[in-house]
C-alpha positions as CSV (number, residue, x, y, z in Angstrom):
1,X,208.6,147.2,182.6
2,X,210.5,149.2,184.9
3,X,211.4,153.0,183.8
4,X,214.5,153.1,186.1
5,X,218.1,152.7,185.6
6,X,220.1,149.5,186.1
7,X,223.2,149.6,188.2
8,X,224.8,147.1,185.5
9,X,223.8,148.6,182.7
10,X,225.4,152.0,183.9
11,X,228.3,149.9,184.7
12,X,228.6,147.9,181.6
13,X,228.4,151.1,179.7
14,X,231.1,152.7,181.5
15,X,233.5,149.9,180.4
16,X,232.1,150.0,177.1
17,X,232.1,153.7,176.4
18,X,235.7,153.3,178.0
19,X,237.2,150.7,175.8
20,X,238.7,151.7,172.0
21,X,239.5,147.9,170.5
22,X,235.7,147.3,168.3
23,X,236.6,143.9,169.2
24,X,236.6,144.0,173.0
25,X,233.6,145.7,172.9
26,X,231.7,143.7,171.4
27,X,233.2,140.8,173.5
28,X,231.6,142.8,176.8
29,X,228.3,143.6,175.2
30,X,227.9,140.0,173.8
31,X,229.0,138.2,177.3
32,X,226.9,140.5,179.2
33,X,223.9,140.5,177.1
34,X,223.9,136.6,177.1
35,X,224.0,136.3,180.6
36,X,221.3,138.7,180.6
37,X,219.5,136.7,177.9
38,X,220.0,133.6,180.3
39,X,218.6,135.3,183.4
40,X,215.5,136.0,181.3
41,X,214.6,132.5,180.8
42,X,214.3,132.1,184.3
43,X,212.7,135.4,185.4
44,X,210.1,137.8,184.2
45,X,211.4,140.3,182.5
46,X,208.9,142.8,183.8
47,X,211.8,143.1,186.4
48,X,214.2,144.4,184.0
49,X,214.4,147.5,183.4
50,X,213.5,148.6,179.6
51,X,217.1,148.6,178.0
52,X,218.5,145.9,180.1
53,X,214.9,143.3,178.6
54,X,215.6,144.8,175.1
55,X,219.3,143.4,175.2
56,X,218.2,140.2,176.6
57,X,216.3,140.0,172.9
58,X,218.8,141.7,171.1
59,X,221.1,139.0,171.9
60,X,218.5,135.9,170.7
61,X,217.9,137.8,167.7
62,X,222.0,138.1,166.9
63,X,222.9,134.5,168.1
64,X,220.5,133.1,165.7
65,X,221.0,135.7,163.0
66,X,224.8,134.7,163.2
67,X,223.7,130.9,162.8
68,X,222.1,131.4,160.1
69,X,224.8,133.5,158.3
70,X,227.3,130.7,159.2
71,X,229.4,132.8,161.6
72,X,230.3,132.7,165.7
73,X,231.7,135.5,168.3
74,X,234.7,133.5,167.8
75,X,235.2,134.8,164.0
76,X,233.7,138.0,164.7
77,X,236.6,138.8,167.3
78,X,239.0,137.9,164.6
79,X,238.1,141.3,162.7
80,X,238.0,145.0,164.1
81,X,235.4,145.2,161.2
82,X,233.4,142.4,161.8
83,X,233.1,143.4,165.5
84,X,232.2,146.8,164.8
85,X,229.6,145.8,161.9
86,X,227.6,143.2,164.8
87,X,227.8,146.0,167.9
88,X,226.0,148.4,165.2
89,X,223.7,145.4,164.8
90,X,222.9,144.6,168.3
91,X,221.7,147.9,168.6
92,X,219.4,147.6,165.6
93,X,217.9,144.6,167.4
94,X,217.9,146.8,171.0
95,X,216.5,150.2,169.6
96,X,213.7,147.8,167.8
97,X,213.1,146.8,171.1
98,X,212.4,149.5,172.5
99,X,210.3,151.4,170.3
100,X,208.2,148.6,171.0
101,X,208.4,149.1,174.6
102,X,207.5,152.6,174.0
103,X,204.8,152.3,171.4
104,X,203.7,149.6,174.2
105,X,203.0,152.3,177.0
106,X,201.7,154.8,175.1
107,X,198.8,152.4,174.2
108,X,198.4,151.3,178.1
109,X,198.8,154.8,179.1
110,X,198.1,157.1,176.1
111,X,198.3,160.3,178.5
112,X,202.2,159.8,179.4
113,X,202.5,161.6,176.0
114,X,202.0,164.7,177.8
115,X,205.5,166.2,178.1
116,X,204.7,168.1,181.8
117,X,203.0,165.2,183.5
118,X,204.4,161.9,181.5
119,X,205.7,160.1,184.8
120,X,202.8,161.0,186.5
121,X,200.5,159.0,184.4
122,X,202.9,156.7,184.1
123,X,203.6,155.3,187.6
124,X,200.2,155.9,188.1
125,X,199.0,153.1,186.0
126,X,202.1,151.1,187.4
127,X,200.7,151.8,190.6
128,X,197.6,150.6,189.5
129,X,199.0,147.5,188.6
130,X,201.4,146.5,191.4
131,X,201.7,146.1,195.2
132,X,202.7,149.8,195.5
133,X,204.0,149.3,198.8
134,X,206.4,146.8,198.2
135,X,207.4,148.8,194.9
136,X,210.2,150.8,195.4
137,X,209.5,152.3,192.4
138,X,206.3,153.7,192.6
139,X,207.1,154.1,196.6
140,X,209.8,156.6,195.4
141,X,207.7,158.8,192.9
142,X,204.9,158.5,195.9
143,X,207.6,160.3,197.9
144,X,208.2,162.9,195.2
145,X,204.6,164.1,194.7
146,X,204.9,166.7,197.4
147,X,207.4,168.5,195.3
148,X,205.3,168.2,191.7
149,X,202.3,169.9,190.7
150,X,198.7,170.1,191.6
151,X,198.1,168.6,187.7
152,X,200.5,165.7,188.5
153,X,199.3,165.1,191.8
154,X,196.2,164.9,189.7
155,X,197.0,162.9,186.9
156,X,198.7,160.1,189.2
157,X,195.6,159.9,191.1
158,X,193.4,159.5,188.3
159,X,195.7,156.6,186.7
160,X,195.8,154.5,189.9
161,X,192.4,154.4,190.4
162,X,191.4,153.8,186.9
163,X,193.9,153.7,183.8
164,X,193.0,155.1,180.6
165,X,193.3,152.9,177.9
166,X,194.0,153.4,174.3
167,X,191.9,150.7,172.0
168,X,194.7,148.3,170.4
169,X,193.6,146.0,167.7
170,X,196.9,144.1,167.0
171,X,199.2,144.2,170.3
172,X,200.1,140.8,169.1
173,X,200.7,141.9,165.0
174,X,202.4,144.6,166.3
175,X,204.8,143.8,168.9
176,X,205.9,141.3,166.3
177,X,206.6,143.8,163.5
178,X,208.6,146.6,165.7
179,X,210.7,143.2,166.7
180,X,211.4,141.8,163.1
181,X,211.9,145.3,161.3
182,X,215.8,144.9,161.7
183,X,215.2,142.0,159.6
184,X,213.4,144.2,157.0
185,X,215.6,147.1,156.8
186,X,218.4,145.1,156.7
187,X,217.4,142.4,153.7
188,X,215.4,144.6,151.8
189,X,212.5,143.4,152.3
190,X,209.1,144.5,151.0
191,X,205.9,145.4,153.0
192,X,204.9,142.6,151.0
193,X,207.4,140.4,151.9
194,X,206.6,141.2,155.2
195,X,202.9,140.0,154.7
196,X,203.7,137.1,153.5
197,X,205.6,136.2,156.6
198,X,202.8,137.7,158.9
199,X,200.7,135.7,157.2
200,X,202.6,132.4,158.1
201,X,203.0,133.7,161.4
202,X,199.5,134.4,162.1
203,X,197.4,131.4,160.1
204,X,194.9,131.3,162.3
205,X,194.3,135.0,162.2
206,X,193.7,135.5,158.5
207,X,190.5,137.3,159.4
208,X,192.2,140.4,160.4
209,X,191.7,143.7,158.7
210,X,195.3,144.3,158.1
211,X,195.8,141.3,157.1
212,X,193.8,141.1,154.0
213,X,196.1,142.4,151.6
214,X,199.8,143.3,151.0
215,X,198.6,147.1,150.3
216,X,196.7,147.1,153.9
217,X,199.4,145.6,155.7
218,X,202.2,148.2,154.4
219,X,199.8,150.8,155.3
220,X,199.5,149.5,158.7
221,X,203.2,149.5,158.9
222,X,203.6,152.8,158.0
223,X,200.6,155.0,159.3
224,X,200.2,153.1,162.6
225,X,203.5,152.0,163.7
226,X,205.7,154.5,161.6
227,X,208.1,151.4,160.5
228,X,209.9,152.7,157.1
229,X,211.7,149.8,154.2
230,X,215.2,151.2,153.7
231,X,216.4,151.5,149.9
232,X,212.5,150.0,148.8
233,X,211.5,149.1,146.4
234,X,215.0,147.1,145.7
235,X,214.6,144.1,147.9
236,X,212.5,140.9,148.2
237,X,210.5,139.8,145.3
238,X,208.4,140.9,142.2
239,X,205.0,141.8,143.5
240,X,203.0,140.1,141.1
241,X,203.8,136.5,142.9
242,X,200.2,135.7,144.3
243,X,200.7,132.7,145.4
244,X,202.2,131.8,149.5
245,X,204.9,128.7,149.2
246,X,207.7,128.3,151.0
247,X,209.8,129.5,147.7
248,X,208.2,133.2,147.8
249,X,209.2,133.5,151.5
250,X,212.3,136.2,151.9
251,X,215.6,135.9,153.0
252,X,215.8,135.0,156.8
253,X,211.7,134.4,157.2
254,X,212.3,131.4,159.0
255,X,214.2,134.1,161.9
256,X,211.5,136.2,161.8
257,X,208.9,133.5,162.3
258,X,211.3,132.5,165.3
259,X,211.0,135.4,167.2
260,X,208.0,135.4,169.5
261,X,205.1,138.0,168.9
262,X,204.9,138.1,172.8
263,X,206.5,141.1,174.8
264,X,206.7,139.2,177.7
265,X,209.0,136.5,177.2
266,X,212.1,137.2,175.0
């Protein structure tokens, strides 16, 4: 996933940043995150840069959310509110996005957490995984080094020749849960609401530590991925419901199960 900006993305936001009406903006950010959306299905979104992929899923995860609230772009455009209300949305679904994105490379590449050499590590482990001389990219930081430090220099060399690694029990799990939390926060759900969708989600992985119990899987949440419930315990359902049926699901599991636990694709 590419670090650098996107021509398009700068100019979308001009226009958006530019434009008072709620209601036209949303009409730019939904066209042009669609057609983004659309691109994706037919090319990997490793060539996207980070914001430009997360609105490619930010705008699958709205279309279908509006589906299953009964409402189109077409009504939404109707009301100033309305409009307003779904761009704050699609940014739920984008910023969700990308914190996976970001948890993401700080597994691969644990020591771009290091404020003075960051992009050294980290288009050193790009480098490590690319053609770096048809990377234009990693062919443009290359050109840079003479101008960074001895550590950098360092640093980048040490990542292209062999990437540190951070152990990562769940990348699956966990991608999955950054990309459903909007879902979460926004329906009240439970950590054990949660669970019990994980749990459909992930049948055939029942053996998982974390996915033992309701208690272990909210501790997960909250101690490994830093994912917070917003006005809990309110929402989802008493806890004392044992049993997994389709009745103890939560509002707007079947979206959740919908959305692939696989970064790659949108």
């Amino acid at each position: 996933m590419s670090k650098s900006s996107d021509p398009l993305l700068e100019l979308i936001s001009l226009l958006f940043d530019n434009e008072p009406d709620p209601r036209k903006r949303f009409a730019v950010l939904f066209a042009w995150s669609k057609a983004v959306f659309e691109l994706s299905q037919t090319q990997k979104t490793a060539q996207f840069s980070v914001f430009v992929a997360a609105a490619a899923f930010a705008n699958f995860c709205i279309g279908r959310e509006m589906l299953a609230l009964k409402t189109t772009p077409k009504r939404i455009l109707k009301s100033k509110t309305e409009a307003q209300r779904w761009t704050c949305r699609f940014f739920q679904w984008l910023g969700a996005r990308v914190r996976f994105y970001d948890y993401y490379s700080q597994k691969l590449c644990p020591e771009q957490s290091h404020e003075r050499i960051g992009d050294a590590a980290f288009w050193g482990f790009v480098a490590s995984h690319r053609d770096a001389v048809s990377d234009d990219d990693v062919l443009n930081f290359i050109k840079s080094l003479s101008t960074r430090s001895d550590a950098e220099f360092e640093i980048f060399k040490k990542q292209m020749a062999k990437p540190v690694k951070e152990r990562w029990r769940y990348p699956e799990l966990d991608c999955w849960l950054f990309s459903i939390w909007p879902l979460v926060t926004e329906y009240k759900w439970t950590f054990r609401d949660a669970w019990l969708v994980a749990q459909r989600k992930f049948e055939t992985n029942d053996d998982w530590k974390v996915m033992k119990t309701a208690d272990a899987f909210g501790d997960h949440c909250k101690r490994a991925l830093g994912l917070r419930l917003h006005n809990a315990p309110d929402g989802g359902r008493p806890e004392n419901e044992d049993h997994l049926s389709e009745a103890t699901l939560p509002a707007f599991a079947e979206l959740a199960l919908r959305i692939p636990s696989a970064f790659s694709r949108n």
